[in-house]
N, C-alpha and C positions, 0 to 999 in steps of 0.2 A: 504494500500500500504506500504510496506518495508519502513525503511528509516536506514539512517544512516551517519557517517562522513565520509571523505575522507582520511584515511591514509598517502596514497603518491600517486604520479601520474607525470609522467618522460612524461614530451612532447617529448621528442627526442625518447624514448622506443613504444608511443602510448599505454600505459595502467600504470593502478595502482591498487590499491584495498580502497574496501571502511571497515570501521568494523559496523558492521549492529549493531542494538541495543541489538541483541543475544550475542554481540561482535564475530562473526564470521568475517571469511575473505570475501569478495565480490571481484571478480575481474572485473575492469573497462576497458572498451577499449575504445579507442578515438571515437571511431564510435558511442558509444553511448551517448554522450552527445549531450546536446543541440544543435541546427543550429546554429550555428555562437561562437561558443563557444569552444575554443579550447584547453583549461589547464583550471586544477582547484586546486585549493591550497589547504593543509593539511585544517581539522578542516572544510572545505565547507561540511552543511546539505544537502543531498541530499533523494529524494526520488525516487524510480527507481521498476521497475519489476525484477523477479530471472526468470533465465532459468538455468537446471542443463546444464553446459559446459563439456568439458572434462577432466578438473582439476576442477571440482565441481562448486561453483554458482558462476552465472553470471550475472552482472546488464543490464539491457536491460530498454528500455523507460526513460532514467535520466532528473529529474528535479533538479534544485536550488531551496534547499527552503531557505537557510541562509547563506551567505559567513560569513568566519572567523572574528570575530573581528579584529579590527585594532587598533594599537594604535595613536590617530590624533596625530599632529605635527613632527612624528619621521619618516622622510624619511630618514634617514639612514640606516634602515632594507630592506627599499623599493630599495634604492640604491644598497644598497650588493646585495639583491636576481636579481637586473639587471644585475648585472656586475657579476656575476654565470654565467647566465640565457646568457650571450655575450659571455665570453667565452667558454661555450658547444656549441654553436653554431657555434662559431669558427672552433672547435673541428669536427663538422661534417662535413659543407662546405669542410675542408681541406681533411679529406678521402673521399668527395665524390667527390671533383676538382683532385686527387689523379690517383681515380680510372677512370674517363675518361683522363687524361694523358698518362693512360695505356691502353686507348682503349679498357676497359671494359662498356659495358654501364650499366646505371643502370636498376634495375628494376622498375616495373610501384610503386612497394608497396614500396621503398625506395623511389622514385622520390615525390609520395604524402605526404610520414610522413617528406621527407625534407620542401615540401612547408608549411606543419603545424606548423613544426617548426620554418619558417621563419616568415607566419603571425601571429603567436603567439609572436614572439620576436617582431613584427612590434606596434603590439597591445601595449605592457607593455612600448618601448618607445613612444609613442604618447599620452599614458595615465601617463606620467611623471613630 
């Protein structure tokens, strides 16, 4: 089975890409991770299947085989990447309270990756 690290990965985007151990690109979509698993941080080992996509490979089937190291005692990295991670979310809330002020509704595929975003950001403050 494939594996490889996580590059980047944009919760509020719903994708990233992974570089496989070719160092190739992989592109991730949120849909393919894990059940209950919403973001995954640079540097996370993952193992996954390829499908050729439309912009070329795709991961499909994602497992966790290793999150990033950490460094213990220093929550002040952990703090920054929260209070980022607060204000994009900010940042969406307000264009999408915005957009129904303006009596645009949203779509169904914005409405989901707003909720992802939400229990994603719900998740990292409860685990703080």
């Amino acid at each position: 089975m494939p594996s490889g690290r996580v590059k980047w990965f944009s919760l509020e985007k719903g994708f990233g890409f992974i570089s496989n151990d070719e160092g190739e690109d992989v592109y991730l979509s949120a849909d393919a991770l894990p059940s209950g698993v919403t973001t995954v941080k640079p540097g996370t080992k993952l193992e996954f299947s390829i499908a050729d996509g439309r912009r070329g490979p795709q991961a499909l089937s994602v497992s966790i085989v290793e999150a990033p190291p950490t460094m213990a005692g220093n929550s002040r990295g952990k703090n920054d990447d929260l209070a980022a991670m607060i204000e994009d979310t900010i940042k969406i809330l307000d264009r999408f309270g915005n957009g129904l002020r303006s009596g645009r509704s949203s779509s169904a595929a914005d409405s989901e990756r707003l909720a992802k975003v939400l229990r994603g950001i719900a998740s990292q403050i409860e685990g703080n």
